[in-house]
C-alpha positions in Angstrom: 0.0 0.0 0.0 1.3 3.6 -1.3 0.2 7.2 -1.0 1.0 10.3 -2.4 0.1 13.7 -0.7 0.4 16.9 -2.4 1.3 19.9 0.2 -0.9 23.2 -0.7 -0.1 25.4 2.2 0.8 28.7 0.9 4.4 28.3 1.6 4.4 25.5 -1.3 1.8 27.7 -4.0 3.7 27.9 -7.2 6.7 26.3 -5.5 7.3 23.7 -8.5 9.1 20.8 -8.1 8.2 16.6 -8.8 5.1 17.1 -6.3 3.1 19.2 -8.9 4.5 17.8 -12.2 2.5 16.9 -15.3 2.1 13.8 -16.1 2.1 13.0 -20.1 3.0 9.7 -20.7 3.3 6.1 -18.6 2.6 3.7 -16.1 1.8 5.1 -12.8 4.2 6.4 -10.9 5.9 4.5 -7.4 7.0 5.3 -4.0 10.4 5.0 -5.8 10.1 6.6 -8.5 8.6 9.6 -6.7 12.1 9.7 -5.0 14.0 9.4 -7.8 12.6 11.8 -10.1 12.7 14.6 -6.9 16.7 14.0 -6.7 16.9 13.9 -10.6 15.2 17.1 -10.9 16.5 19.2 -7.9 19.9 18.7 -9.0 19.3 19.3 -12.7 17.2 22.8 -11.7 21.0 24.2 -9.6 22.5 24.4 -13.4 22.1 27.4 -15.4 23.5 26.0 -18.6 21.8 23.3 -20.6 22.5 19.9 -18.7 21.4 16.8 -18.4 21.2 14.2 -15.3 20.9 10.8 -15.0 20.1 9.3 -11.2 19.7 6.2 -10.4 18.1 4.9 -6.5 18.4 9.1 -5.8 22.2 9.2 -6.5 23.6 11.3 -9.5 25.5 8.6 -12.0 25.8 11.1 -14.5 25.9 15.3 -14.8 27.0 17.1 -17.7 26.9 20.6 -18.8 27.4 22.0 -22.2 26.1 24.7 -24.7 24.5 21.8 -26.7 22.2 19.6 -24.8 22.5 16.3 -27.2 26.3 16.5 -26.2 25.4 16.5 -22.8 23.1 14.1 -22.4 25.5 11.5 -24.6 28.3 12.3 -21.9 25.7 12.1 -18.5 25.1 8.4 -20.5 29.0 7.6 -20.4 29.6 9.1 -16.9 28.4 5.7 -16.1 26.2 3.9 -18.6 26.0 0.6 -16.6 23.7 2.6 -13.8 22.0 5.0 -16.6 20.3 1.9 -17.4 17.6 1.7 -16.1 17.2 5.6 -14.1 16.2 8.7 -14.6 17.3 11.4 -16.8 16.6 15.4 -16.3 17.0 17.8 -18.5 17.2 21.9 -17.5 16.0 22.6 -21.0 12.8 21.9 -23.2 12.8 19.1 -24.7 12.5 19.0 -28.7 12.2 16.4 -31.8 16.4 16.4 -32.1 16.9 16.1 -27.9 13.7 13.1 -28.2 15.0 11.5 -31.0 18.3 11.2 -29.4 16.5 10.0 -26.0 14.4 7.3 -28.2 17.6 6.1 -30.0 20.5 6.3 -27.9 22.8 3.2 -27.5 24.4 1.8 -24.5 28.7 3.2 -25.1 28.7 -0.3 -23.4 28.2 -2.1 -26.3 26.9 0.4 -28.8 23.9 -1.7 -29.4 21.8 -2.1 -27.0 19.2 0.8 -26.6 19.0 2.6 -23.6 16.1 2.7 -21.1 14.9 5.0 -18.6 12.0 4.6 -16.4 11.5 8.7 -15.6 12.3 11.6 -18.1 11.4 15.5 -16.7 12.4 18.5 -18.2 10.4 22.0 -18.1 9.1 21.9 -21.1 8.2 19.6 -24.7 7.4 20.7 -28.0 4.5 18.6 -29.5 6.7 17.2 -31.9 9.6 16.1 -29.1 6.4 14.5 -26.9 5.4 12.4 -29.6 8.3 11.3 -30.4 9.5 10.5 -27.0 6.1 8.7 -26.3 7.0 6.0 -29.3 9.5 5.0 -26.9 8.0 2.9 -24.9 4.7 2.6 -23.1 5.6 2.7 -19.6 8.2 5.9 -19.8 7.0 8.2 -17.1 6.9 11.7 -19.1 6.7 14.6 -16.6 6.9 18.4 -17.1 7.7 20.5 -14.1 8.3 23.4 -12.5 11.5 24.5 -11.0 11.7 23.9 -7.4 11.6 27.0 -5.4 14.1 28.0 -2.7 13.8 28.6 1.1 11.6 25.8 1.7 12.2 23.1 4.9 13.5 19.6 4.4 11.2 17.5 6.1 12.1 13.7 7.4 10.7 10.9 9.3 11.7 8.7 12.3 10.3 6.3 14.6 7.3 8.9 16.3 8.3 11.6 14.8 9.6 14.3 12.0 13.1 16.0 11.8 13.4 19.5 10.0 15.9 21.4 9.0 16.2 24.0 6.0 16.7 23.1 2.8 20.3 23.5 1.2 19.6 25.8 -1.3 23.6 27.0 -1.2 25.3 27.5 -4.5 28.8 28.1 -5.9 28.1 31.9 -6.3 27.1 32.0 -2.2 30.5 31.0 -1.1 34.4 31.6 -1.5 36.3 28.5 -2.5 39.6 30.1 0.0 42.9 28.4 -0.9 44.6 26.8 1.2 47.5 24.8 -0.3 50.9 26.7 -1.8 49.5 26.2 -5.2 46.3 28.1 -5.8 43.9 27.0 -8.9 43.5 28.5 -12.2 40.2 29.6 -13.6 39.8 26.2 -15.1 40.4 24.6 -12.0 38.3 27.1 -9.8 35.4 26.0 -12.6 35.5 22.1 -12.5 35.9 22.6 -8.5 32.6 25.2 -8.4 30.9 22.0 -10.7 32.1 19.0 -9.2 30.8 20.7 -5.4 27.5 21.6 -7.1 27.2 17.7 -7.9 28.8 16.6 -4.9 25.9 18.3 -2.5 23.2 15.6 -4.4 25.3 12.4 -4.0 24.6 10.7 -0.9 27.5 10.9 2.2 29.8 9.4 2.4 30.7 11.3 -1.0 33.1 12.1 -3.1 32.7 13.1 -6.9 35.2 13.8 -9.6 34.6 15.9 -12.6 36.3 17.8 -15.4 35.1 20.3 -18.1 31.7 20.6 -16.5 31.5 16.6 -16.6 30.9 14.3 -14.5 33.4 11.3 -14.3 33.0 9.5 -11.6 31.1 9.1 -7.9 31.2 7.0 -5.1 28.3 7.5 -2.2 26.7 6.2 0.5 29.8 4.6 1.7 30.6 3.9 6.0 34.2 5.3 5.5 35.2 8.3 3.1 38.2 6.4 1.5 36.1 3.8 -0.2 33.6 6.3 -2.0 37.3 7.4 -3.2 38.1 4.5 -4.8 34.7 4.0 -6.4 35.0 7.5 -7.7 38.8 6.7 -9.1 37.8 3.5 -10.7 34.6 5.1 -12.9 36.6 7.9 -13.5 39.8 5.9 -14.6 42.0 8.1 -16.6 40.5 10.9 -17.4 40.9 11.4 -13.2 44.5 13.2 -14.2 44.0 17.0 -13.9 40.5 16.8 -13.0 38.6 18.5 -9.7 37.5 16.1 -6.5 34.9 17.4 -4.4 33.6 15.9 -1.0 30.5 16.6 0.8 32.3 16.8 4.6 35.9 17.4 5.7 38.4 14.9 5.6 39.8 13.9 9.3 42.6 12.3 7.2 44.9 12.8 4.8 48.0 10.8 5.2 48.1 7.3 3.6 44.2 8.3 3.5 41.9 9.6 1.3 43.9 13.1 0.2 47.3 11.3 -0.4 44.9 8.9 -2.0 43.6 11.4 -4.5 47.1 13.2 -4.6 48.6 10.4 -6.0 45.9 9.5 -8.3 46.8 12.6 -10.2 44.0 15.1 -9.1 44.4 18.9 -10.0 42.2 20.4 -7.0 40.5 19.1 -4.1 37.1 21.2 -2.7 36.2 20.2 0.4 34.6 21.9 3.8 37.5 21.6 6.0 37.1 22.0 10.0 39.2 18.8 10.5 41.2 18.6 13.4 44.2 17.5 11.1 43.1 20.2 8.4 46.9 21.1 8.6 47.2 17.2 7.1 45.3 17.6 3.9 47.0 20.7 3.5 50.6 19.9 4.1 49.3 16.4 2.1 48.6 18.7 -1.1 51.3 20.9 -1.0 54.1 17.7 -1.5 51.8 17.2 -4.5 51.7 20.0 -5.9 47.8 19.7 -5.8 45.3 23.0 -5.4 43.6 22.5 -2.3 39.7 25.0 -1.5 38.3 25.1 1.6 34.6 26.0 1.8 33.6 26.3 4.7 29.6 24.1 4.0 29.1 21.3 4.6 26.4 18.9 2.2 26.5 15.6 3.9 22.9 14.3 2.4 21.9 11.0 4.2 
């Protein structure tokens, strides 16, 4: 048994997000996939440029950003095209007959045949042409159009007898300096992929660390006990294409040391953005200076559970 309430206090009026989206196409939709297509869509809506994210069980897999939205949906498939399968992908921008097509066609970079399949697609908008299109792809695709969500609302959870509430984290890059803190400070490029990769980190589930370059997602790793092995999972997604690139983790790192900086050092990172607040800050920092690696302190904390 499953129910779905929509909130209408005036607080929420015109608010957007999953809880008032239109419907076009496919099966009902679950308890899940109420969840899923809420984290799909909230992190999709923080972008101003035309991106594209995939999410699969409320975790980001893949986030790309780029001036043409068929590029970046192609590389949000290749973040990780093994968990695209199967998830849901967002999209900041309307929907058309080319972006539809591409949706309907798109092969697995697995294998290059297999046809990829989504259970959720939202955007903000479809031209009538993209919709119909789109709905050829299968009768059980979940079509929604919403609205994006609004800021300054409360998070609201549920434990045994009660609710806990706190307010939502509506923080962006432009809110907060990204202070330097290593002898090496980051170029603009650097500064960029670090601003991207700790706008994606803040949706990944803690423990999490994300690694991206040119406004692309490479690889993730989430929901881990220790910090070091969401690392690793990131490192071995992102493979090579880790060298140079920006790591970003949603809480400070109490180690460094044979840990999860000297880790990241070694795996040929370019700049690390993390919170800091450690009691071995001093660590991470001394860590990235032998490696020559740019090293941001925030000062926010994400840490989504």
């Amino acid at each position: 048994m499953q129910s779905f309430y929509v909130d209408k206090s005036l607080s929420l009026v015109n608010a957007g997000g999953i809880a008032t989206a239109i419907q076009h196409h496919g099966k009902e939709m679950s308890y899940n996939n109420y969840l899923d297509a809420d984290a799909a869509w909230n992190c999709v809506s923080e972008f101003d440029g035309p991106t594209c994210v995939i999410v699969k069980h409320t975790n980001p897999c893949g986030v790309a950003l780029r001036e043409n939205i068929l590029e970046a949906y192609r590389l949000a498939v290749k973040a990780d095209p093994v968990s695209a399968f199967g998830g849901i992908v967002a999209f900041n921008t309307t929907i058309d007959e080319d972006l539809a097509r591409e949706i309907r066609e798109f092969r697995s970079p697995t294998d290059g045949e297999t046809r990829m399949f989504y259970e959720i697609v939202v955007a903000p908008s479809y031209t009538p042409k993209g919709l119909e299109i789109l709905k050829g792809k299968s009768k059980a695709l979940r079509i929604l159009e919403a609205k994006k969500t609004g800021k300054g609302l409360h998070s609201l959870r549920q434990v045994g007898g009660g609710w806990l509430v706190q307010e939502s984290d509506d923080v962006t890059p432009q809110d907060i300096s990204f202070e330097v803190q290593s002898q090496r400070a980051a170029d603009e490029k650097e500064l960029s992929d670090a601003k991207f990769v700790w706008l994606c980190v803040k949706h990944v589930k803690s423990n999490a660390i994300v690694i991206a370059k040119n406004n692309c997602m490479l690889g993730m790793g989430s929901g881990q006990p220790n910090r070091v092995e969401s690392l690793r999972i990131a490192f071995k997604k992102a493979g090579e294409e880790a060298k140079g690139a920006a790591l970003a983790s949603d809480a400070f790192f109490p180690f460094a040391w044979k840990d999860a900086v000297e880790e990241a050092c070694q795996n040929g990172i370019g700049v690390i953005a993390e919170p800091g607040g450690s009691m071995r800050d001093g660590d991470a920092i001394d860590c990235c200076n032998k490696y020559g690696v740019s090293l941001l302190f925030t000062k926010i904390r994400h840490f989504r559970h």
